[in-house]
C-alpha positions in Angstrom: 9.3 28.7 -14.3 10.7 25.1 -13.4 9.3 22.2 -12.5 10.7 20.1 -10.2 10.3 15.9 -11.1 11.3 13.0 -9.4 11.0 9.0 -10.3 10.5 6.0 -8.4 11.5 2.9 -10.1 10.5 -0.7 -9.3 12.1 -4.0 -10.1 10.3 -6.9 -10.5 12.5 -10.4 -10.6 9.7 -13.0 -11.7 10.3 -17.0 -12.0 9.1 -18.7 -14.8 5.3 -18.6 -14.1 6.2 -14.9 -14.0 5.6 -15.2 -10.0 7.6 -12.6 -8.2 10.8 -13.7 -6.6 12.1 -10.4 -5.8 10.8 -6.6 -5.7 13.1 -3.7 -5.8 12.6 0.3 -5.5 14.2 3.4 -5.1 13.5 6.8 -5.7 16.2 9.8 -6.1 16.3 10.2 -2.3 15.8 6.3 -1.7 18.3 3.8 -1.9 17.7 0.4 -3.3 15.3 -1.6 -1.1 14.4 -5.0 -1.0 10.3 -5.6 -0.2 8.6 -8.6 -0.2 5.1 -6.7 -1.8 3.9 -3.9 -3.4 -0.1 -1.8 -4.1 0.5 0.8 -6.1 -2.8 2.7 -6.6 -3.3 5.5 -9.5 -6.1 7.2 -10.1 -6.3 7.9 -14.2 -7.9 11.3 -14.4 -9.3 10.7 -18.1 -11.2 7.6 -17.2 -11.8 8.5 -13.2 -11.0 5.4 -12.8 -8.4 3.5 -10.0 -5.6 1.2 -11.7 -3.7 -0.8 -9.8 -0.7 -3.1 -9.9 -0.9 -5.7 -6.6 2.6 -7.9 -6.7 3.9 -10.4 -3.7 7.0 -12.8 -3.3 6.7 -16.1 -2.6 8.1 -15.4 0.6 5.5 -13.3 1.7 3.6 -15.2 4.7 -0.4 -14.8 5.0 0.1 -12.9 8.2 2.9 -10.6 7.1 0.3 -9.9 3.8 -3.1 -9.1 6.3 -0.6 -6.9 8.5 0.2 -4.9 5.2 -3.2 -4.8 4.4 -3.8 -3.4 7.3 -1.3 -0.6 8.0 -2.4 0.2 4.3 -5.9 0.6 5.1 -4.8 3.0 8.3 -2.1 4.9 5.4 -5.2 5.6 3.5 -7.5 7.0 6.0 -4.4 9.5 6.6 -4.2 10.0 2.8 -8.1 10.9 2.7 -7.7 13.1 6.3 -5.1 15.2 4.4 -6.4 15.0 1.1 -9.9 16.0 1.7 -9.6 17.8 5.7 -12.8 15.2 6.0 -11.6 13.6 9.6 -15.1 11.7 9.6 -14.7 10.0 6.9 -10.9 9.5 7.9 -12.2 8.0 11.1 -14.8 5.8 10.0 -12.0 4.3 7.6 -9.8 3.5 10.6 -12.5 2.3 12.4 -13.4 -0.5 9.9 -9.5 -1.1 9.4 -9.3 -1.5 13.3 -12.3 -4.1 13.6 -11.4 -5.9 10.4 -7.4 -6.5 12.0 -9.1 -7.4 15.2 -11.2 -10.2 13.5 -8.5 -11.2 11.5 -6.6 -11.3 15.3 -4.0 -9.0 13.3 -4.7 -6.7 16.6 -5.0 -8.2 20.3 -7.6 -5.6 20.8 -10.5 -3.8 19.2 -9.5 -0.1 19.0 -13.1 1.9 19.8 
């Protein structure tokens, strides 16, 4: 039997304090593309434990970076929704993520 595998490869252009100037990815069905940040969560199944690997240009603006914060928060309450069918738990995520962007005045209004 086959398996089928893909790869998705980044591209980090750092200065010389190894700040990011510049991050690049594609995948086999993605063109190049320019971002200006970059979470990449995996969870290491020997350990049970998250890793991560948090990168941002110098370009990247304080608003711009609590808007992807955001929308990331709301990607992984659809992650956890289709993961684990737990809609609750899904909710209650948004909820928070909702509130939080509303303090933050991310959002104009607080989504109930």
């Amino acid at each position: 039997m086959s398996k089928n595998q893909s790869k998705i490869a980044f591209t980090i252009t750092t200065d010389e304090n190894q700040i990011p100037e510049k991050i690049e990815w594609e995948g086999e069905n993605k063109k190049s593309s320019e971002s200006k940040a970059i979470m990449l969560s995996v969870w290491d199944k020997k350990t049970e434990v998250t890793e991560r690997v948090d990168l941002w240009t110098k370009e990247m603006p304080v608003g711009e970076m609590k808007l992807f914060v955001y929308q990331s928060m709301l990607t992984s309450a659809d992650a956890l929704a289709r993961s684990t069918g737990d809609e609750d738990a899904a909710h209650e995520l948004r909820q928070f993520a909702h509130e939080w962007a509303f303090k933050q005045e991310i959002i104009k209004y607080e989504n109930k």
